[in-house]
N, C-alpha and C positions, 0 to 999 in steps of 0.2 A: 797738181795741175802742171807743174815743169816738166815732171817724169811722161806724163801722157804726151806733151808736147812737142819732147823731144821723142818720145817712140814713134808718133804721126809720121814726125818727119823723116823718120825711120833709121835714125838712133837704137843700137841697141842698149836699154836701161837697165839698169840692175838696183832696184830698191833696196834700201836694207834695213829702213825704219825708224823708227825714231829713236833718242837717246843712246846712241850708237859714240863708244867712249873714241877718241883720237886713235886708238890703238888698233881699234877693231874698224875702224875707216880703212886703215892705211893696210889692215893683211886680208880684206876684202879685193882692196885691188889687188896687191900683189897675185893671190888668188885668183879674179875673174880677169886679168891681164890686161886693165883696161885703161884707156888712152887720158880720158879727164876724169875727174870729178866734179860733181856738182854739189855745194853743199849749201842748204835753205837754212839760213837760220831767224829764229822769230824772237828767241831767249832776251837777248841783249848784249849774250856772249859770244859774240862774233870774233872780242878780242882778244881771246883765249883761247878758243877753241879751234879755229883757222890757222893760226902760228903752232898750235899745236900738231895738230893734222899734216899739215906744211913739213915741220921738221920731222918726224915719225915717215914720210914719206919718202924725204930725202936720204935718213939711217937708211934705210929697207933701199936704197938704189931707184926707188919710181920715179923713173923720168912722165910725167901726168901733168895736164891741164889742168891747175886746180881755178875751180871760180865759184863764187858764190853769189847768191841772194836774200834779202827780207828785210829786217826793217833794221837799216846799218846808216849811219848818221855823214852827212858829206865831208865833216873831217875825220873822220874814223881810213876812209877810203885808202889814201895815201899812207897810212900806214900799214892797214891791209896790203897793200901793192909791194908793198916795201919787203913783207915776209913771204911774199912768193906766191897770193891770191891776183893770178894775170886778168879780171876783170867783175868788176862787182856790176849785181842788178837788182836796183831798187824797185818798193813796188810800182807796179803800173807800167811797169817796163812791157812793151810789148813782145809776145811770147815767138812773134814770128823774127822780131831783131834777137832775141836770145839763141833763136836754131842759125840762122843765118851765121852768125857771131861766129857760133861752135864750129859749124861747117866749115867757116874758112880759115879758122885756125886750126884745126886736124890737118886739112887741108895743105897749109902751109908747112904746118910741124911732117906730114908725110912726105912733102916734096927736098924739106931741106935733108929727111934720112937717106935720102933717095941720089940728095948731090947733084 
């Protein structure tokens, strides 16, 4: 539902499916050259798998917007934050604040390269 949402708004998406290990996150992007990640998790493992992803991103040089959403607990958030997840989306989060969100942090991350 995020990937269609973000494509509407015309995002280009790159699925890659489920069960996809930290490793194979991280040389996707390096791969498809791409600015964020989005990463849904529903598991429970948000705090494992995110810090993982996070650092595998950082070795590999991906300067990336990483954010994530699904079902992630409100103290969990801040420590999310803390490993390098710049904005969580719980459910019910509206899908039009999520594109907006992205929009102007690309946005921003493209003006400050730009100087």
């Amino acid at each position: 539902m995020i990937a269609r949402a973000l494509r509407e708004a015309g995002f280009e998406v790159i699925y890659t499916g489920l069960h996809q290990t930290p490793d194979q996150i991280a040389e996707t992007v390096i791969q498809e050259d791409a600015d964020a990640v989005g990463l849904s998790i529903l598991s429970g493992a948000h705090m494992t798998l995110c810090p993982k992803i996070v650092e595998e991103l950082v070795q590999r040089g991906a300067e990336v917007l990483v954010f994530a959403g699904g079902i992630i607990p409100d103290a969990d958030i801040p420590k999310l934050k803390e490993a390098g997840v710049v904005e969580i989306f719980t459910p019910g989060a509206p899908l039009g604040d999520i594109t907006a969100w992205l929009e102007t942090e690309l946005d921003s991350r493209e003006a400050e390269l730009q100087g």
